[in-house]
N, C-alpha and C positions, 0 to 999 in steps of 0.2 A: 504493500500500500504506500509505504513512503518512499519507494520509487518510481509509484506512479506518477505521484506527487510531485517528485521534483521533476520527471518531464511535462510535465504539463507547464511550473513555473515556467520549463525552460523553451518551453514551443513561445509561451506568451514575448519573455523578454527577448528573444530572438527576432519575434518579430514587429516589436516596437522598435528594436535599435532598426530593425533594416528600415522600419519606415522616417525612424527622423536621423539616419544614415544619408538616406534616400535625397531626404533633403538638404541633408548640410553639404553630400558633394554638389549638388546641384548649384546651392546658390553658393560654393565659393568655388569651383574648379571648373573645368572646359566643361561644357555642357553639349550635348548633341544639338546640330544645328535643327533651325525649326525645331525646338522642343520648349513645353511648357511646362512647369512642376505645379500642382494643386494639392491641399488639404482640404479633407472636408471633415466637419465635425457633427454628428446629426443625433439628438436625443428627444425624448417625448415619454408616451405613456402605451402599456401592452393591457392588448384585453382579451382574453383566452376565453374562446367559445370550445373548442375539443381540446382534451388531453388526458389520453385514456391508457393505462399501461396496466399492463401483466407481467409479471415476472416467473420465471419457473414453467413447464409444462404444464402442471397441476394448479399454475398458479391463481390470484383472485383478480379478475380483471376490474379496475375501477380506475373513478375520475375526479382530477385533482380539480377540472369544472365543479362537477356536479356533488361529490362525497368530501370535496374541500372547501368548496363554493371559492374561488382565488379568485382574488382582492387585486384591482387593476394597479399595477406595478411601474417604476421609472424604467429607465435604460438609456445606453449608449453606446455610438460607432463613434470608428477613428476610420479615412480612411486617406491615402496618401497615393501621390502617383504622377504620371506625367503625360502630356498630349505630342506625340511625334508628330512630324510632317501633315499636322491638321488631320490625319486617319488612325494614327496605331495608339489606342489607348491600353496603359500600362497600369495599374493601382495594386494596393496590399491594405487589405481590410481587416480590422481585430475588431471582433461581434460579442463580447462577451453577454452569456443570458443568464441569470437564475432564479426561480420562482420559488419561495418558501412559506411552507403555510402549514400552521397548526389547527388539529381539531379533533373533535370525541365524535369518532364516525358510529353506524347503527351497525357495523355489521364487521365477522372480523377479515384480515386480510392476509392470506398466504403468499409471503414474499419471497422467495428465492430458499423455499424448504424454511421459512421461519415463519412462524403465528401469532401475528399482534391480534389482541383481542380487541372486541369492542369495546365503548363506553373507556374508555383510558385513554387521554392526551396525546394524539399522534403527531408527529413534524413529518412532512413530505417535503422532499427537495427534488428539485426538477433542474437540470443544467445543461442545459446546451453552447457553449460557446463555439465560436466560429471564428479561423484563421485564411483568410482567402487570398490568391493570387492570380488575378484577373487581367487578360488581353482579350481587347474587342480592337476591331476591326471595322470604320466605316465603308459599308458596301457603295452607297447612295452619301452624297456628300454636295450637298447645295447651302446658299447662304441661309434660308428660312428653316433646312429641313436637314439631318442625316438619321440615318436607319446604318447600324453595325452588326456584326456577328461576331461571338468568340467564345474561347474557354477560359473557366475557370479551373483551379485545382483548389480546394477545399480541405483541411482537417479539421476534424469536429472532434471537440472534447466534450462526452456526452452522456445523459446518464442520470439515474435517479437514486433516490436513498429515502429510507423511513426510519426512524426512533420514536422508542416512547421509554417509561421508566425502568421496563425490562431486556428490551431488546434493541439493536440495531444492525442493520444490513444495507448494502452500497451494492450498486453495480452502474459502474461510470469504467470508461472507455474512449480510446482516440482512435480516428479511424480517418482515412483517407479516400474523401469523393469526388470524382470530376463531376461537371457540369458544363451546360452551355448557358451561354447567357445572350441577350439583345438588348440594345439601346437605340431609343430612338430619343430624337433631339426636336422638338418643332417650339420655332421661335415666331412668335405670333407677333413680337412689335420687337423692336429693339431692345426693350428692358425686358419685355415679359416672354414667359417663355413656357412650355409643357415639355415633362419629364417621365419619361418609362425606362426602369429599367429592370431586364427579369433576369432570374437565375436558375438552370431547375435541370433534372432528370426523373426518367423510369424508370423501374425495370419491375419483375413480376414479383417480387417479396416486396416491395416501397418506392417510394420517391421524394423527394426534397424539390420545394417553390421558394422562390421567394422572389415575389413580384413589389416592382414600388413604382406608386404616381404621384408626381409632384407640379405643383407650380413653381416656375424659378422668377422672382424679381433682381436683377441685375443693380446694385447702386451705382459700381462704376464697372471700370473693366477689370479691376483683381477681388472686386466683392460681389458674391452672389447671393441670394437667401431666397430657402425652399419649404417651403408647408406643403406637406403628402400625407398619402395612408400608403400602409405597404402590409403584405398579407404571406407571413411563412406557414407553410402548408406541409404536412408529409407525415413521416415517419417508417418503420419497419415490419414486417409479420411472419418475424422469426417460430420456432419450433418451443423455443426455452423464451422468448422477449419478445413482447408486441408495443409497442407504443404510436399511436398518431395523435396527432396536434394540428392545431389550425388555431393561431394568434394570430390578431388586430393590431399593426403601429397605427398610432398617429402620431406622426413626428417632425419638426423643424429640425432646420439646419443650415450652419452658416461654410459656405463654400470659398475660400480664398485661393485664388493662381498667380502663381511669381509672374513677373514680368516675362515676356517670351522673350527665347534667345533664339535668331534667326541670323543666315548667310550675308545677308544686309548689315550684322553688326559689328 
């Protein structure tokens, strides 16, 4: 356990240095011509309508919605990155999630071969965070309009836990998911602007969404600011683990890009 522990610290710091790395070679050393470096910082509030987990074969399927009733929650992204030749976008996203919520359920719960009873003070933790490294690709590249394509590479640290004054059991885990993603860009006036951006895959045990719409208000050319909702959707339907989910952002966020560095300067 306390080597899981410490990679996980160590995926996080890893990938905080590479993102204010990211930026500090950028704004003091050669930079790639036509290239633009951006932060963005984006937090709000999560509102969980599924989130439904079993653990174990035998185990007791229930919902941290419905038998926790979870309490709408803060949150935050970090996400850093840079615009090449007006097409190749490059960013690194650190998504940390955790939902935790106390209660005397009516019923008991079999977790992973262990038996929390009813009517006795339960903690459920819910964690999902998310380390992303995302290349999109504008297909379609006009002044009002661009439409991209690309991949992501994803690790999720992931995973639930229950205690109460008897018992406690964990099953958290890091796992590695590509994805595809698109963005489309439509600038409706010069400041104002509409934002999609999705991220997602299938296959036949699960899948992972995570789609966002935003308005973008422009104040100048290195400040942007966005009001969205965005909607993470999925989960697994393992043999021993079942979990899906489907949580509500609503979230601002303030978008800054370094001055561009282009062949003209």
């Amino acid at each position: 356990m306390k080597q899981t522990l410490n990679i996980k610290r160590l995926i996080a710091r890893l990938l905080l240095q590479a993102i204010f790395g990211l930026l500090f070679i950028y704004c003091n050393f050669n930079r790639p011509a036509n290239a633009q470096a951006f932060v963005n910082l984006e937090s709000g509030a999560i509102f969980t309508a599924i989130n439904d987990i079993r653990n174990g074969s035998n185990g007791t399927l229930f919902s941290l919605r419905n038998d926790f009733k979870t309490n709408t929650s803060p949150f935050l992204r970090l996400r850093a990155g840079y615009l090449l030749n007006e097409k190749n976008h490059f960013s690194l996203l650190y998504a940390p999630l955790k939902i935790t919520e106390t209660e005397s359920i009516e019923k008991d719960i079999l977790f992973e071969g262990k038996r929390f009873k009813a009517h006795i003070p339960l903690e459920a933790v819910y964690k999902f965070n998310s380390y992303r490294f995302t290349y999109n690709r504008s297909i379609i590249s006009k002044d009002n309009f661009k439409f991209g394509l690309g991949l992501t590479a994803k690790i999720r640290d992931a995973g639930f836990s229950l205690r109460n004054s008897e018992l406690l059991s964990e099953n958290f885990s890091i796992g590695f998911v590509p994805l595809v993603n698109l963005m489309v860009n439509w600038n409706i006036t010069h400041k104002m602007g509409v934002i999609f951006l999705g991220e997602g895959l299938a296959a036949a045990k699960g899948r992972a969404l995570d789609l966002a719409l935003s308005g973008r208000y422009s104040f100048n050319k290195n400040l942007q600011g966005n009001i969205g909702y965005r909607l993470l959707e999925g989960g697994s339907n393992g043999t021993n683990r079942y979990n899906f989910i489907q949580l509500h952002f609503v979230f601002a966020s303030i978008n800054y890009s370094f001055n561009k560095n282009s062949k003209d300067t």
